[in-house]
C-alpha positions as CSV (number, residue, x, y, z in Angstrom):
1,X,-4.7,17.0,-2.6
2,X,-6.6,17.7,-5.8
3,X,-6.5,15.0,-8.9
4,X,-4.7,18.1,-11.1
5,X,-1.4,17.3,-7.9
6,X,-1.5,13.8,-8.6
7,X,1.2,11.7,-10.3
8,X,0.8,8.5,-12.4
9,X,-2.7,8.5,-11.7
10,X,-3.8,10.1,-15.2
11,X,-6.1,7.0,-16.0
12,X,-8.3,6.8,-12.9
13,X,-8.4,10.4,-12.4
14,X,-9.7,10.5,-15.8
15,X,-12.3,7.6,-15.3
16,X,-13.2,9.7,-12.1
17,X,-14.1,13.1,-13.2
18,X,-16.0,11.6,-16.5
19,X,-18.4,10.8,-14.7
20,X,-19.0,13.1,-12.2
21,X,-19.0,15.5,-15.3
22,X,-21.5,13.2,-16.8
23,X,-23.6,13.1,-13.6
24,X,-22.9,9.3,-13.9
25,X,-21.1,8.4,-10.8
26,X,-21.7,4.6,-10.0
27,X,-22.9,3.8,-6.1
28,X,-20.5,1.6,-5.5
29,X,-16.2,1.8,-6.6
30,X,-13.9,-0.7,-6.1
31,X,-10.2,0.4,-6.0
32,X,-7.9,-1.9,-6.3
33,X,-3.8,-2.4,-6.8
34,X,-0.7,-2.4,-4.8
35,X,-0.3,-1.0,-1.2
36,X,0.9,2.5,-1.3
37,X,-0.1,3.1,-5.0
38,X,-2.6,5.3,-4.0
39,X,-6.2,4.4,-3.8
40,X,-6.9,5.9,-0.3
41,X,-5.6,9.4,-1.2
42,X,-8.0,9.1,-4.6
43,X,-11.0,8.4,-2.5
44,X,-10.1,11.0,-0.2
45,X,-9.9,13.5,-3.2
46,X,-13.2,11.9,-4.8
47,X,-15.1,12.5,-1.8
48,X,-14.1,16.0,-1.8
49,X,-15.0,16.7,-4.7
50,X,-18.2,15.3,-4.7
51,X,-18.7,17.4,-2.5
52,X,-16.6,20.6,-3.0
53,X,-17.9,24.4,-3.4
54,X,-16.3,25.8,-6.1
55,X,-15.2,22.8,-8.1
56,X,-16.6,21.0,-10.2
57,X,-15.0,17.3,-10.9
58,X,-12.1,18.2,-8.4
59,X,-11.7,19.3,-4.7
60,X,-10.5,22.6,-4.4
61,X,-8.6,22.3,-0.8
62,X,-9.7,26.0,0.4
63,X,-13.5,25.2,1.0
64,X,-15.6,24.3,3.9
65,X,-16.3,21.1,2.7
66,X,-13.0,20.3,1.4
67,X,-11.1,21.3,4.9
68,X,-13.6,19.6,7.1
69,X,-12.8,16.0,5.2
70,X,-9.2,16.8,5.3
71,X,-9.4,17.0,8.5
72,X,-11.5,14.1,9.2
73,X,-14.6,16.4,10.7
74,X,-17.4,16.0,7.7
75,X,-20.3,14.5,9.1
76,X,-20.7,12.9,5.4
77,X,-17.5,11.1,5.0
78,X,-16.7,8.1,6.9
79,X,-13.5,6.0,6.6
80,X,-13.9,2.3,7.8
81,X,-10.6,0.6,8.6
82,X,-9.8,-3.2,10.2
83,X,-9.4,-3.5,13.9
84,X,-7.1,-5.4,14.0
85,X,-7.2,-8.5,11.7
86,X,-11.0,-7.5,10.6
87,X,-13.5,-5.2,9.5
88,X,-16.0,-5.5,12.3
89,X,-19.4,-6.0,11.2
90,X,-20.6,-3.5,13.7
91,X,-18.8,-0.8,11.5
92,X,-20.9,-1.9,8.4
93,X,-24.0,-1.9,10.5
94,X,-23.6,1.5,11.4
95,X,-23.2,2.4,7.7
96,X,-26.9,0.4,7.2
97,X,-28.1,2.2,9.6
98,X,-26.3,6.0,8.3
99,X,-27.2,5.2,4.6
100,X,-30.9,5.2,5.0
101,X,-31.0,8.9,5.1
102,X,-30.1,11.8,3.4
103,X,-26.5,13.6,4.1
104,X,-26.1,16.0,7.0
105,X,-24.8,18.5,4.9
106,X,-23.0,17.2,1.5
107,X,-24.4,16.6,-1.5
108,X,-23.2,12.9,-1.4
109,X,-22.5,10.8,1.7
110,X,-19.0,8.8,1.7
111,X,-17.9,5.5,2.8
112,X,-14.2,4.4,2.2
113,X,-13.9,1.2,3.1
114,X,-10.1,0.5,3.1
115,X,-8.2,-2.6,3.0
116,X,-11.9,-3.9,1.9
117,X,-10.4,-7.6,1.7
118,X,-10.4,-8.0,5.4
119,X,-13.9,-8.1,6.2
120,X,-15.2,-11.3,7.6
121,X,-18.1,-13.3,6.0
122,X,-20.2,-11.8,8.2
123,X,-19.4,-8.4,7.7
124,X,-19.0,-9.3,3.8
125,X,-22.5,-9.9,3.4
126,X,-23.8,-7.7,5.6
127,X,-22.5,-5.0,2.9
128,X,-23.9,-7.0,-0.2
129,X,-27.3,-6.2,1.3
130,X,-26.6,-2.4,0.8
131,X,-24.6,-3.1,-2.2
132,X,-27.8,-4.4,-3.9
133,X,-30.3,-1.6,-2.5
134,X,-28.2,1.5,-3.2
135,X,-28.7,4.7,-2.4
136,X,-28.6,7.8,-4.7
137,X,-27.2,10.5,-2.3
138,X,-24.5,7.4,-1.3
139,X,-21.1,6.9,-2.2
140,X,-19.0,3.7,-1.5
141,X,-15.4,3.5,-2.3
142,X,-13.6,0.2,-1.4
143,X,-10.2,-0.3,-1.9
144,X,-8.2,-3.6,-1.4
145,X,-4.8,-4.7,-2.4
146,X,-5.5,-8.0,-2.8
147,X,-8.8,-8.0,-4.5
148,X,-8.6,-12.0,-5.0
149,X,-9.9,-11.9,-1.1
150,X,-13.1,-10.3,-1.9
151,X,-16.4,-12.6,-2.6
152,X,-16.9,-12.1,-6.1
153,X,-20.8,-11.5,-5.3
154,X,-19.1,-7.9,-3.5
155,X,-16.9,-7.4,-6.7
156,X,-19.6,-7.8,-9.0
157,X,-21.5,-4.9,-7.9
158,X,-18.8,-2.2,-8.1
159,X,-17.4,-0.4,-10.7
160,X,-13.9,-1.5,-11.1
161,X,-10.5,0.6,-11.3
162,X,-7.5,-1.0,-11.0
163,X,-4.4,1.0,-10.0
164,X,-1.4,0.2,-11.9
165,X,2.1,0.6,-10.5
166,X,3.5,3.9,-11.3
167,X,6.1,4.3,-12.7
168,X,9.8,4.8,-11.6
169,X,10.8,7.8,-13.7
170,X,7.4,9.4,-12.5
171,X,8.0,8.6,-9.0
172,X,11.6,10.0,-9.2
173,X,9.7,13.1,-10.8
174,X,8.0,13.4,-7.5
175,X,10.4,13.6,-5.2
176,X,12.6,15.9,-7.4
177,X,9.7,18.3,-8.1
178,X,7.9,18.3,-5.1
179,X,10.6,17.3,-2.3
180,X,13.2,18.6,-4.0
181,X,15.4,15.5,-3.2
182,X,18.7,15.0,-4.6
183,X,18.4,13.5,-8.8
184,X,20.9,10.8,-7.8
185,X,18.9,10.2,-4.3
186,X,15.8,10.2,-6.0
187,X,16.4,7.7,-8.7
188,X,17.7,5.1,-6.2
189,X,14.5,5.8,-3.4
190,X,11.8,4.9,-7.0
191,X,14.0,1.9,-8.0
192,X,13.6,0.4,-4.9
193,X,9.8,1.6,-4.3
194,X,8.5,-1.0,-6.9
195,X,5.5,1.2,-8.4
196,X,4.3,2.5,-5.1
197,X,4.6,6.4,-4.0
198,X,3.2,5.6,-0.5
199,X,6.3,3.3,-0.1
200,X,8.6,5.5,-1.8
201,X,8.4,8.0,1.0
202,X,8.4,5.4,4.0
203,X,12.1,4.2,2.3
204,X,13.4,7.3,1.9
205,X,12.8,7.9,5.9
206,X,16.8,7.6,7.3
207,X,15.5,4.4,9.2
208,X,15.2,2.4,5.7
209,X,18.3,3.5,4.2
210,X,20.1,2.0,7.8
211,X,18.1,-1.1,7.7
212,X,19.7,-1.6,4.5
213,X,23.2,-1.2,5.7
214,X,22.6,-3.5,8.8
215,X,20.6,-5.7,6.6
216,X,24.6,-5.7,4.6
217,X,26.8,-5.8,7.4
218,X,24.6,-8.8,8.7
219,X,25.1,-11.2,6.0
220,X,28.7,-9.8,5.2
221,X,29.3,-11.3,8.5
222,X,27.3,-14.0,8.8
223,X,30.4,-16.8,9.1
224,X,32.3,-15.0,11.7
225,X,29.5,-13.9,14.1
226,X,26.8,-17.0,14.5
227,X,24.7,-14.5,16.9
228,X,23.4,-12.3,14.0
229,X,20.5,-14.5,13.9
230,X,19.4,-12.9,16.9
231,X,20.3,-9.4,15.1
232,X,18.7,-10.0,12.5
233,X,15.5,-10.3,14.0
234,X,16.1,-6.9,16.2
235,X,16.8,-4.7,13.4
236,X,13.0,-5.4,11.9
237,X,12.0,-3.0,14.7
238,X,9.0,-3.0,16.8
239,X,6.5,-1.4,14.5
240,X,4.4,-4.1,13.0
241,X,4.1,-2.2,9.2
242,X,7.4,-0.9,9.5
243,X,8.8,-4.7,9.8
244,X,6.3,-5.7,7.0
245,X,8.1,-3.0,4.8
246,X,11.5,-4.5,5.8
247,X,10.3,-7.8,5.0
248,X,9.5,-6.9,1.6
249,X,12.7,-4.8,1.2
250,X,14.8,-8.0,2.2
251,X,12.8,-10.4,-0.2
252,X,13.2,-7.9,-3.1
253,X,17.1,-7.6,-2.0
254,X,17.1,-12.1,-1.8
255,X,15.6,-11.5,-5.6
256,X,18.5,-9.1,-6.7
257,X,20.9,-11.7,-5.5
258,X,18.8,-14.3,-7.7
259,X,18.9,-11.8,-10.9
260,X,22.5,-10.7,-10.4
261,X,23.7,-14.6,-10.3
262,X,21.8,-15.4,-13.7
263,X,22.2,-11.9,-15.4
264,X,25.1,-10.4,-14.4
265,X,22.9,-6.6,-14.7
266,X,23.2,-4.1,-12.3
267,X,20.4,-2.0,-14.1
268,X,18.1,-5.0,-13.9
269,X,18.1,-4.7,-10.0
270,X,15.7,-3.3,-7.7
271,X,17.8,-1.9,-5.2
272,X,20.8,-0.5,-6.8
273,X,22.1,1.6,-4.7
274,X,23.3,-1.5,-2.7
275,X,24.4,-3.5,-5.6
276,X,28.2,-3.6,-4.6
277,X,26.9,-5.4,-1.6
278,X,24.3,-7.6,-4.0
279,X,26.8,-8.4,-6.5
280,X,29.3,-9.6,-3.8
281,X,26.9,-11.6,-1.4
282,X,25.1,-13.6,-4.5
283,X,28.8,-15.1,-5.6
284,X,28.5,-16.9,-2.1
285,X,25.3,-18.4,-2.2
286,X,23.8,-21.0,-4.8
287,X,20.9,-20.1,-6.2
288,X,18.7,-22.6,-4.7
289,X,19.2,-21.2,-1.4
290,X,18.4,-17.3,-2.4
291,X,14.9,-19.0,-3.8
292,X,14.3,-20.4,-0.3
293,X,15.4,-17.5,1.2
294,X,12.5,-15.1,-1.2
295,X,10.0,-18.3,0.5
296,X,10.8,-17.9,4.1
297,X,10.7,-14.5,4.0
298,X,7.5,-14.3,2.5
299,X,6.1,-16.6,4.8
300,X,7.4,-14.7,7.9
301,X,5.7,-11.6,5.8
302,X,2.1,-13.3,5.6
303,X,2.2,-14.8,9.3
304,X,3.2,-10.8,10.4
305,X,0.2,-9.7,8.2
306,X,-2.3,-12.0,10.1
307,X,-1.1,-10.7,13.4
308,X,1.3,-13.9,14.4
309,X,4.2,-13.0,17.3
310,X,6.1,-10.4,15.2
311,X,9.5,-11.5,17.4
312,X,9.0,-15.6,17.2
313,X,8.4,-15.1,13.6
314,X,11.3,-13.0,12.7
315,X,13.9,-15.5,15.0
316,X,12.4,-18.4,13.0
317,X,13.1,-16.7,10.0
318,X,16.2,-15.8,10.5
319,X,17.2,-19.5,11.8
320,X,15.9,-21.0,8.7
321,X,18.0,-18.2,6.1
322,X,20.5,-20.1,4.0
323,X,24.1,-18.0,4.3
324,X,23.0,-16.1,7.6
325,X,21.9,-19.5,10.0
């Protein structure tokens, strides 16, 4: 995808191509924001079109160059990722060892470093070292949603772009124009995406929009059927990141209730395309127990994160719910 396709990006992409126009590009990025907002696809684009063939400060998608790192097959762009809970340090050794010479075939040599925030001290400053004797023909792109995580010795040395949520109207604009979703549809898939086009298109999957409904028809019945604690857990799935999205769908849904109770505002909802269901559940719950609901979800969304038993987690959640337990 070239920076001219994106949407809601028109800051960054802007800070991006001045300076490759200027022949100023820094050795070192650090992208940083919400999941889903963006940041991988920009560095994907950026390393194109550092390195593209017939464009200059953008990737034209046709080239060589351009459909080799789409595909993943450019000697000169790398992608590091966590296995599992961490960045190994043996990735970021084999980038030491890489960076010392020239690119195969590019102009610049790559390295995207995603979900930067995960490497372990000793993988943290074993990158500082190459942070601090940089490389002209070398590109590193970190990206991190939670840039608090980061030694500030790492943040310090790279150039800084934060990725804003985007907004609603603009992410509706995308699925209209591009998807050609449904106005109506497409509205209530960017309200409930909060800023984030990545998660905009894992909600509108079918799956989300029937999580939702048994997410309804659980607490609906909560009094009548006791075993819906068990349920509960179940319909989180088996997926680790799909059950983190759920998680953050049913805390944001928790927060409607909250919002709804005080307010009395459908439009001030995040997810009001269930709000018949929202405005009906938060009568029967006191507001002190939707706010230790938001808690113990978010905890049972921080133990997932760090790799904890997905299923133990999820049943102790669900036992400790106020209104469903």
């Amino acid at each position: 995808m070239p920076f001219s396709d994106m949407y809601g990006l028109d800051k960054q992409v802007n800070v991006l191509q001045g300076a490759m126009k200027s022949d100023r590009v820094p050795h070192a990025y650090l992208f940083h924001g919400i999941q889903g907002v963006g940041k991988k696809t920009t560095a994907k684009t950026l390393a194109k079109a550092l390195n593209c063939v017939e464009n200059n400060a953008d990737s034209c998608d046709r080239c060589p160059s351009c459909l080799k790192i789409e595909r993943g097959s450019h000697p000169d762009i790398v992608f590091i990722e966590p296995e599992g809970i961490f960045i190994k340090i043996d990735k970021i050794r084999e980038l030491q060892d890489q960076i010392k010479f020239r690119p195969f075939e590019g102009r610049k040599r790559v390295y995207v470093i995603t979900d930067a925030d995960r490497m372990n001290d000793a993988s943290a400053n074993a990158l500082l070292k190459t942070l601090e004797e940089p490389k002209p023909s070398n590109v590193l792109i970190l990206t991190t949603p939670r840039i608090h995580k980061l030694p500030q010795t790492i943040i310090s040395r790279c150039q800084k772009i934060r990725f804003n949520p985007v907004r609603s109207e603009t992410i509706a604009s995308f699925f209209t124009d591009r998807l050609s979703t449904d106005e109506e549809m497409a509205l209530a898939i960017a309200s409930s995406a909060g800023g984030s086009i990545g998660r905009a298109l894992e909600i509108s999957k079918e799956s989300f929009f029937d999580f939702k409904n048994d997410l309804i028809k659980t607490f609906s019945t909560a009094s009548s059927m006791p075993m819906n604690v068990f349920f509960l857990a179940d319909i989180f799935g088996k997926d680790r990141d799909s059950a983190l999205q759920k998680l953050n769908i049913f805390s944001e849904w928790n927060r409607d209730m909250l919002v709804y109770r005080e307010m009395r505002d459908v439009n001030k909802l995040i997810h009001r395309d269930i709000a018949d269901a929202t405005k009906k559940l938060s009568g029967k719950m006191a507001g002190t127990d939707i706010l230790e609901n938001i808690k113990t979800i978010r905890d049972a969304y921080d133990a997932i994160d760090r790799n904890a038993n997905r299923q133990l987690i999820l049943e102790s959640m669900a036992f400790r719910l106020k209104g469903l337990s």
